[in-house]
MILO-718910 format. One record per residue (C-alpha): residue in three letters; x, y, z. Coordinates in steps of 0.1 Angstrom, whole numbers, padded with zeros to 4 digits, always signed. Example, Ala and Ser with C-alpha at 12.3 -4.5 7.8 and 13.67 -1.06 7.14 Angstrom:
! MILO-718910
Ala+0123-0045+0078Ser+0137-0011+0071
//
This chain:
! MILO-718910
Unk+0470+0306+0070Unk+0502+0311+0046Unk+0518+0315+0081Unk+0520+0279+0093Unk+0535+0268+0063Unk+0570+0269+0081Unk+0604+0256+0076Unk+0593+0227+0100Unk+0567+0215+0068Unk+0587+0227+0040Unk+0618+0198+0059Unk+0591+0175+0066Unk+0579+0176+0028Unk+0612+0176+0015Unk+0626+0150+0037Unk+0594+0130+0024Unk+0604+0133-0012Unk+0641+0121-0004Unk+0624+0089+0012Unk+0599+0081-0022Unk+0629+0087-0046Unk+0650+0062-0025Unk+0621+0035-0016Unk+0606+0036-0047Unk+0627+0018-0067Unk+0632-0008-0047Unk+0594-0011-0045Unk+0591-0017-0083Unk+0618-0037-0089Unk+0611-0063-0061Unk+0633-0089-0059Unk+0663-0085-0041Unk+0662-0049-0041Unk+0630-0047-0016Unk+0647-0074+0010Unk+0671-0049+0008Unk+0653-0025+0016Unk+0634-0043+0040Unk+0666-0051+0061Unk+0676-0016+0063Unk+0646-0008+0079Unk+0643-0038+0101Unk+0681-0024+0111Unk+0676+0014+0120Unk+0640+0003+0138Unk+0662-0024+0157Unk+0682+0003+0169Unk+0657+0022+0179Unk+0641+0001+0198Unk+0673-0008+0219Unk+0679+0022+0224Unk+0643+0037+0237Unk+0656+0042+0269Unk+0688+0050+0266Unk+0712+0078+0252Unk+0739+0058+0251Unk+0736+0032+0220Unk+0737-0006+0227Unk+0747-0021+0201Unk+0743-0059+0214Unk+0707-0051+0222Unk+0703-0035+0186Unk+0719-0070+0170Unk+0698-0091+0188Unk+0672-0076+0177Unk+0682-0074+0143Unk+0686-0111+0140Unk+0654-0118+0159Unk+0637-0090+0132Unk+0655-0106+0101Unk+0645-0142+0115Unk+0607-0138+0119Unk+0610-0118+0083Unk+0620-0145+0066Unk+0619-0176+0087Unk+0592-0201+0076Unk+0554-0204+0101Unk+0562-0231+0115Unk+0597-0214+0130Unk+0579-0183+0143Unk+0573-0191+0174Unk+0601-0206+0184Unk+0619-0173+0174Unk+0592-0157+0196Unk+0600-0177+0225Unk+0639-0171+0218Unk+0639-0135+0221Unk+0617-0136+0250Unk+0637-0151+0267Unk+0668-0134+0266Unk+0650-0101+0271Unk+0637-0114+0301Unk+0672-0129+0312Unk+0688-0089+0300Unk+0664-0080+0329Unk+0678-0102+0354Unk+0716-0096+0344Unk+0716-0058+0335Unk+0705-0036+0359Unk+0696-0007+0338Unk+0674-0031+0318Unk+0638-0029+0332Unk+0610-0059+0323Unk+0588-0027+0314Unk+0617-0018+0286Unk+0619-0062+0277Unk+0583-0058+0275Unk+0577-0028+0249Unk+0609-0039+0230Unk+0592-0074+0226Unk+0561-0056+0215Unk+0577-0032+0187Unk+0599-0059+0174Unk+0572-0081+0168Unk+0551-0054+0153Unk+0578-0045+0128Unk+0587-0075+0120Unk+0550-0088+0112Unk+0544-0058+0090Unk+0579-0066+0070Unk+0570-0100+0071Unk+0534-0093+0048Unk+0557-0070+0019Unk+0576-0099+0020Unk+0541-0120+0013Unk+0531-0091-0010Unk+0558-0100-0032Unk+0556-0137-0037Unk+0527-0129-0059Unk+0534-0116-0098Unk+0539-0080-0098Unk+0528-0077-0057Unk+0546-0043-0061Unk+0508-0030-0067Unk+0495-0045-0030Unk+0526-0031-0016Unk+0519+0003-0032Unk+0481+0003-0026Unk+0486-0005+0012Unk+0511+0028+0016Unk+0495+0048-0004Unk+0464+0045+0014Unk+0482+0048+0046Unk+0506+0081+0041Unk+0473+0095+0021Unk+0457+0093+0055Unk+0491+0111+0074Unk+0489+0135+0047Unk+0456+0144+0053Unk+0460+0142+0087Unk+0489+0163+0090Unk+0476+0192+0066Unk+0438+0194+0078Unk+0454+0193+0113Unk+0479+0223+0104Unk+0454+0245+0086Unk+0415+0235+0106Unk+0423+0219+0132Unk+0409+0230+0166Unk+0394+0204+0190Unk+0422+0184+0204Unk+0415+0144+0202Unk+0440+0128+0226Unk+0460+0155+0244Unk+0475+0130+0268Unk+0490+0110+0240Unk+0494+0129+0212Unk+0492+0170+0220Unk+0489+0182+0186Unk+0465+0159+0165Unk+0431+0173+0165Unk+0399+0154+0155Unk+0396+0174+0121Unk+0429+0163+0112Unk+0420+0125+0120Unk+0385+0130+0100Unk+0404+0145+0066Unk+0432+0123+0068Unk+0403+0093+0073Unk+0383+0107+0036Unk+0422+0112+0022Unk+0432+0077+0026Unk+0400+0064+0018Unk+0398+0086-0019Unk+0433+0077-0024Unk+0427+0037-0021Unk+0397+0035-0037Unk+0414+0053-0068Unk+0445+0033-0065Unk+0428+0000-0057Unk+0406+0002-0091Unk+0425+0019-0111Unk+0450-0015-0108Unk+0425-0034-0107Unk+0416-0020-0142Unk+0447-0023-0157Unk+0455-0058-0146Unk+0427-0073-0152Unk+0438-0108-0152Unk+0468-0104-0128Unk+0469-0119-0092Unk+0472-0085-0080Unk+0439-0075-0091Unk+0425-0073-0058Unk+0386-0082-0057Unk+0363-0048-0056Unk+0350-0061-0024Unk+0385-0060-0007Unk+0392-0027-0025Unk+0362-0012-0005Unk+0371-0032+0032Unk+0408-0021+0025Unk+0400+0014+0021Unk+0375+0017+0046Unk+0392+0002+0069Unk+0433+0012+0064Unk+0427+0041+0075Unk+0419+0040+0111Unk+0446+0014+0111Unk+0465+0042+0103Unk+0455+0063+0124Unk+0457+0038+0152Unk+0494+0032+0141Unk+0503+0062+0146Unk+0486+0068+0182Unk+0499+0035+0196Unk+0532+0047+0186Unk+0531+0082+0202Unk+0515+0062+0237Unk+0552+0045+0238Unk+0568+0074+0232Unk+0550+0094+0256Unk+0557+0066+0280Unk+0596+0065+0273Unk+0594+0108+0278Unk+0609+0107+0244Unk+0596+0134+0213Unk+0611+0107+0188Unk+0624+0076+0185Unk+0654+0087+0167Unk+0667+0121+0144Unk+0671+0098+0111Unk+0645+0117+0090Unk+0643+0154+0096Unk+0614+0166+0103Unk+0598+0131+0113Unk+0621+0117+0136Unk+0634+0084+0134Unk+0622+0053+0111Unk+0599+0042+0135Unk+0585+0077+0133Unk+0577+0072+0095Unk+0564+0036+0097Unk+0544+0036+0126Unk+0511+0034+0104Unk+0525+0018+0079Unk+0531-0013+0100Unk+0496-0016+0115Unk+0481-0011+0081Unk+0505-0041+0066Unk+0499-0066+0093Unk+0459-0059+0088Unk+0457-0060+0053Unk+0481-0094+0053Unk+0450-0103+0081Unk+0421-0091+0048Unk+0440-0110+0024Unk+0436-0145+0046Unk+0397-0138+0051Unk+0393-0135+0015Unk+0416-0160+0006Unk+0440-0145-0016
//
């Protein structure tokens, strides 16, 4: 067992611990230190998206997608479909004009973008509220609980492969201890802040604690697999070498964006 705790999990841990020191302020603070934040990552995942398919970067593609990202971030409702309609268009009319531009890759970049930029869009919701910092951190903690778990039952029990075709090396007791990680983990963190702010907006009601945490992590989970289909589709092993030991940004927010657009989707049912 003390075997497979490699060099490729002792850069993968310490490559995660260089990520929380840098995010995290920025995720307290709030302000204009997480739209920072938020642009950086809408920037390196437009990249990768442009360049999916390609080895050589393009650059245009990666600023038109950055604008498009940044637009549907911040651009108010009733402007988000136009946006939509906007950058469907030109990827359509890349496909038309550029022969190494295929309407499979306009069609996957259209779906990634919008992805991204819907699960940036809700910490940007997050944070209109007083001290949304505790959604935000509820959310991911529930989520990389869940890759956690996932990653270290899968490493040290895991036997029966659960998608081979998609994902080769998760295993179905990694997806059921990551599931009971990020479910502990949000339940803790959703009551404990709901204990200690009391009276704040962010005191999520106990009934949204328990859908959240029930739920987030099979959003996850399903994150992470739809992710790893496009991937497998593209031939690639990552979408880029940003983060050692996980690959590019995309690689590292891949559950983290399904888990913010579905939570953003909880809040509206409950009316918060």
């Amino acid at each position: 067992m003390a075997g497979k705790v490699n060099k490729a999990m002792i850069t993968k841990t310490f490559t995660a611990m260089i990520l929380i020191a840098v995010c995290l302020p920025p995720v307290l603070l709030g302000g204009i230190w997480i739209k920072i934040l938020t642009a950086v990552v809408a920037a390196l995942a437009s990249y990768e998206i442009a360049n999916i398919q390609s080895e050589k970067a393009k650059w245009v593609t990666t600023i038109i997608n950055l604008v498009v990202m940044l637009g549907l971030i911040a651009c108010p409702e009733r402007l988000f479909a136009m946006i939509q309609a906007f950058y469907a268009t030109i990827l359509f009319l890349s496909v038309l004009i550029d022969k190494d531009t295929t309407a499979e890759f306009a069609a996957y970049s259209f779906m990634l973008t919008m992805i991204v930029s819907i699960g940036l869009r809700g910490v940007q919701h997050f944070y209109t509220f007083e001290n949304g910092f505790t959604i935000f951190l509820f959310v991911a903690l529930t989520c990389y609980a869940c890759d956690t778990g996932a990653y270290f039952f899968g490493v040290f029990f895991g036997r029966h492969k659960m998608i081979p075709r998609i994902s080769p090396n998760k295993t179905w007791e990694g997806s059921i201890g990551g599931y009971f990680s990020g479910v502990g983990i949000g339940l803790l963190i959703g009551f404990l802040c709901a204990h200690f702010l009391p009276t704040s907006p962010d005191a999520l009601p106990a009934s949204l604690i328990v859908a959240a945490s029930l739920t987030l992590p099979l959003l996850a989970q399903l994150g992470d697999l739809s992710f790893s289909s496009v991937k497998r589709h593209f031939g690639i092993k990552d979408f880029g070498s940003f983060l050692p030991g996980h690959g590019g940004i995309l690689d590292r927010i891949d559950s983290l964006v399904f888990c913010l657009m579905f939570f953003e989707a909880l809040m509206l049912l409950w009316k918060i």
